[in-house]
N, C-alpha and C positions, 0 to 999 in steps of 0.2 A: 526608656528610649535610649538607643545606642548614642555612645560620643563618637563625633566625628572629628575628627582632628582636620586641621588645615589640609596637609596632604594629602590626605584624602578625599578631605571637598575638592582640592584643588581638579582631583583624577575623575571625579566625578561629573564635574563641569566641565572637560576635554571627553569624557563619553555623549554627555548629552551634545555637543557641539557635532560629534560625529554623527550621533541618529538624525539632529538634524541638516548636517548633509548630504545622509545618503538618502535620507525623505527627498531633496531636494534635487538631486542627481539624475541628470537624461540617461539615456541608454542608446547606442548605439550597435548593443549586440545584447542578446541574454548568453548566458551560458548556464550548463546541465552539470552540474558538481557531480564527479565520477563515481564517488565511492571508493572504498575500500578496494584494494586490487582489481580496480578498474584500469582500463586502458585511460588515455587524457580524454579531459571534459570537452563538449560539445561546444563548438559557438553556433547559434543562431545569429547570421546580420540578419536583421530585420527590426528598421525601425519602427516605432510605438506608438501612434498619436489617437485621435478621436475618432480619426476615419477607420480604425479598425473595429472599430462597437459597433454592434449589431444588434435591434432590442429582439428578442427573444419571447414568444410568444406558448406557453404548454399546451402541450396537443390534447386530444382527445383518444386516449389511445387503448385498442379492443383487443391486440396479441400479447403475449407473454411477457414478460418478463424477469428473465433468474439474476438473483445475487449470488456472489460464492464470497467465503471468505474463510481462517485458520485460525488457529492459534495455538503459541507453544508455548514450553517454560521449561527452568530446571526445578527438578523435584532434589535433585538433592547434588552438592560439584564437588569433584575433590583434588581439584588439580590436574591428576592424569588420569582421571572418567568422571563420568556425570551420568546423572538416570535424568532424565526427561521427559517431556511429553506432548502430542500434538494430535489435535483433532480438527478436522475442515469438515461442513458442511456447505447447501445451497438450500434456499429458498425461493421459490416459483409462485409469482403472483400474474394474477389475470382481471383485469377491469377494476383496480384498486384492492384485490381480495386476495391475500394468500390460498393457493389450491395446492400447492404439497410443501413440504417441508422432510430436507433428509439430512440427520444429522451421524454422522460416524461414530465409534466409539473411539474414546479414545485410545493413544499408541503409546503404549511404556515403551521407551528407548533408550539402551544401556549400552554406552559406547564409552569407547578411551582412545589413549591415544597406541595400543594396538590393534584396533580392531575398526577400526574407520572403515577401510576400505570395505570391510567384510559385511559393516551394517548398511552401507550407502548402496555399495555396486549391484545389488539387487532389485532396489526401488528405482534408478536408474536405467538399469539394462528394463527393465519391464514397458518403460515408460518409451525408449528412445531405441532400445534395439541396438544398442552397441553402449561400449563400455566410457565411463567420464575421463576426458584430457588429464583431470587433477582430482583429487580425492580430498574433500573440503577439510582444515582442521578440526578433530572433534570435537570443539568447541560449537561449531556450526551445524555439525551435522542435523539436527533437530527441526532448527528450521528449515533446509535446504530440504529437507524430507518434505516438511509442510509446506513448501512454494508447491514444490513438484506435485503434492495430492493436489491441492487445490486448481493447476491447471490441469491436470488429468479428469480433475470434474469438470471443469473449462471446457474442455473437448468433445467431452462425453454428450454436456448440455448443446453446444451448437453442431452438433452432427445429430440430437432427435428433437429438440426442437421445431415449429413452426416456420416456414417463413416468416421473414416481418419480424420474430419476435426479438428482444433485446437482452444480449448478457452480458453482466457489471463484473468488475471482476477488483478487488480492493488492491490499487498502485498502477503502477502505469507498463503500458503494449513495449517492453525494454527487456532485451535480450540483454543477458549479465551474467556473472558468473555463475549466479543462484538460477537462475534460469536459463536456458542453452538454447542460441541464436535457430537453431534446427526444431528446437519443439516450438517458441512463438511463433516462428515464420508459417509452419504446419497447420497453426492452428487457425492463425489468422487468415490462412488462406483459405482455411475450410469453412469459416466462418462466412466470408464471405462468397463462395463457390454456394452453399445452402440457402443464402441468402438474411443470414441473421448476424443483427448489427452487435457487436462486440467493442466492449470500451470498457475504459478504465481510468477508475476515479481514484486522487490519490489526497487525503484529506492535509497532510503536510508533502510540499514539494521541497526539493531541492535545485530547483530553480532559481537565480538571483538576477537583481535587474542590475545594469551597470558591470560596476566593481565590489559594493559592497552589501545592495539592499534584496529583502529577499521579494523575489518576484509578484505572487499572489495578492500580497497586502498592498502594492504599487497600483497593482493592474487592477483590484478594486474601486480603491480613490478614484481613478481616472472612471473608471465604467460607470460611478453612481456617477460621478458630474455630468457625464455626459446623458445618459438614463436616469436621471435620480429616483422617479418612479416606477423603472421598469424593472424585467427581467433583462439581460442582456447575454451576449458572448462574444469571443474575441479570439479569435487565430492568431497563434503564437509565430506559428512556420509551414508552408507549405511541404510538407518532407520531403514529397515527391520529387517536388523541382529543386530543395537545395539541400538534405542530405543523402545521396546514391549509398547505395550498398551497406546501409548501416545497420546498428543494435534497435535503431526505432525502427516499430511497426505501425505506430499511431501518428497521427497529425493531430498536435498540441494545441487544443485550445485551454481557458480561461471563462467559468461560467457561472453567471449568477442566477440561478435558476429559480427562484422564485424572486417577487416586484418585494416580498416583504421579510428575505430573511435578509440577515449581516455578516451572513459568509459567501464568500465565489471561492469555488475550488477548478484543481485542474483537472482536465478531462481526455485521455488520448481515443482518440475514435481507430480504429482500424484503419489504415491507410488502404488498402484492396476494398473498402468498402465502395460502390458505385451511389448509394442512399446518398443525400445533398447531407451534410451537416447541421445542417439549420432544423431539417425534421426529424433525426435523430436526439439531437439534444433537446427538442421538443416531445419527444418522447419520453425522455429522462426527465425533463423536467414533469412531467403530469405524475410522477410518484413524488415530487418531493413540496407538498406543501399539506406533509404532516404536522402541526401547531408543534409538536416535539422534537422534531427535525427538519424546523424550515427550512428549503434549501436543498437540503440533502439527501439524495435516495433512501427512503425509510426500508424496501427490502434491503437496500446494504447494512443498514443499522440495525435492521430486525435480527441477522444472520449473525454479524460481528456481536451482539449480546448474546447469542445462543452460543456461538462455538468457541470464545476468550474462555480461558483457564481464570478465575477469580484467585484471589489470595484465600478464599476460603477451600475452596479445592486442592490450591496447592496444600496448605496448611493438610487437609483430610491424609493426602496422596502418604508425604512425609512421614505424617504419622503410622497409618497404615504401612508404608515401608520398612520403618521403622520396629513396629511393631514384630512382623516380619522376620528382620532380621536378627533380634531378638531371639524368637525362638527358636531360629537354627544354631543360635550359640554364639553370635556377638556380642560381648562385653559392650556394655551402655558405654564405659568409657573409652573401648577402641573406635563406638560412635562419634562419639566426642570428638575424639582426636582429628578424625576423619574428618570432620565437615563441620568445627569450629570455625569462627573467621574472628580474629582478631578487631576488624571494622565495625561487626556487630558491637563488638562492646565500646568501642568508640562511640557510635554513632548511640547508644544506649545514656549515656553518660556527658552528652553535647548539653 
């Protein structure tokens, strides 16, 4: 068992003193934590109380339903390039039963920091039809590739779709730099011009209540007390009437979607949707009272364990890269040299 010296107890009991503040702490505004070269954070005024719960009932529900979801990784970084990788797929379920399943292969992505422009500006011009303001560092470029597939299937799905039917899309209806204010607007409006409900569930938010606490886990507590046995939901911010012209396309609720799981997540519905919110999330909720993922859309979890890169795959990728490189005449040890990280052997040795 570690020692803890006085000092450090002392610091320890001024943090728990603080979690139970900010456990205790009203809100008279949320705000949207911007991100990484984001423009400034959002305030929602909108205060918080019991009148905003709503118990939540899941529907009976006979039209579609697609998940989408990505995933990326590096295969191997070396400072000024990295090889990568990313694959997105969707999943389409009907009356509780998955009826297709399309998964992509994966994309080796070999960028540096010459060649960004050259690896991006094409996945981009395809998608949007004119050229990016900025050209992401190459660091990012991997995933920014994988936002963009996975709304390109996003599109793809609510333009042949059903009416009535419903597409998930994993984070939230937010125009950012990773995703460009002109293609969610696009989509979201076709989505709903077709007539199919488009949202998105984002399983950690960057949402916080007050000053210090984080949103979700707040707006929980309060929704079981007031619901203790139900489903419930909870509108964060009318967008419409109080942010004009912005990066949100959704109107933010807060939902707990089944009477028996122990998480509520956040959920941004399409703001152009004309559907009531109440039977949309009622719809959402009839997928998620998988004993595996109470709660939570099981096609989105079905999809997120199909298309995540595992450590075992990485590991394969690597190797196989490796292997590779090898027989075209790299020295194991200019391997080495390359894509050593001093950290590993830190972190080896802790």
């Amino acid at each position: 068992m570690i020692n803890i010296n006085e000092r450090t107890e002392n610091e320890l009991r001024e943090s728990a003193n603080f979690i139970k503040q900010a456990l205790n702490e009203g809100a008279s505004y949320i705000e949207v934590d911007s991100g990484e070269n984001e423009d400034e954070p959002i305030q929602i005024n909108k205060e918080i109380n019991e009148s905003n719960f709503l118990p939540l009932k899941p529907g009976e529900f006979n039209n579609a339903l697609a998940a989408i979801d990505g995933g990326s990784c590096n295969i191997v970084h070396a400072r000024s390039f990295c090889v990568g990788m990313q694959r997105c797929g969707y999943t389409v379920y009907k009356k509780g039963k998955p009826i297709k399943e399309v998964i992509a292969e994966p994309d080796v992505i070999t960028v540096s920091l010459g060649t960004t422009k050259d690896v991006f500006l094409p996945v981009y011009f395809d998608l949007l039809q004119e050229s990016p303001d900025e050209t992401p560092p190459f660091g990012q470029i991997v995933g920014r590739i994988r936002s963009l597939k996975e709304w390109e299937i996003t599109e793809n799905l609510v333009s042949n779709l059903e009416p009535g039917s419903v597409v998930l899309v994993d984070g939230s209806l937010r125009a950012s730099v990773s995703l460009p204010h002109k293609l969610v607007q696009r989509i979201c409006k076709k989505a709903a011009d077709n007539g199919v409900h488009l949202a998105g569930v984002t399983k950690t938010s960057t949402l916080y209540w007050g000053k210090h606490s984080p949103l979700i886990p707040i707006i929980k507590r309060m929704g079981d007390r007031t619901y203790p046995d139900e489903a419930w939901y909870c509108c964060l911010s009318d967008i419409k009437k109080e942010i004009s012209d912005s990066r949100w396309f959704g109107t933010i609720y807060v939902a707990k979607l089944s009477s028996a799981s122990d998480y509520a997540f956040r959920i941004d519905i399409n703001r152009d949707d004309q559907e009531s919110p109440e039977k949309i999330l009622a719809n959402i909720a009839a997928f998620c009272q998988d004993p595996v993922y109470m709660g939570y859309p099981y096609p989105l979890a079905a999809i997120h364990n199909r298309v995540r890169i595992t450590e075992s795959e990485i590991e394969d990728f690597y190797y196989r890269l490796q292997s590779l490189a090898l027989e075209e005449g790299i020295r194991m040890e200019d391997w080495n040299t390359l894509f050593s990280d001093f950290h590993e052997l830190l972190d080896i040795n802790e």
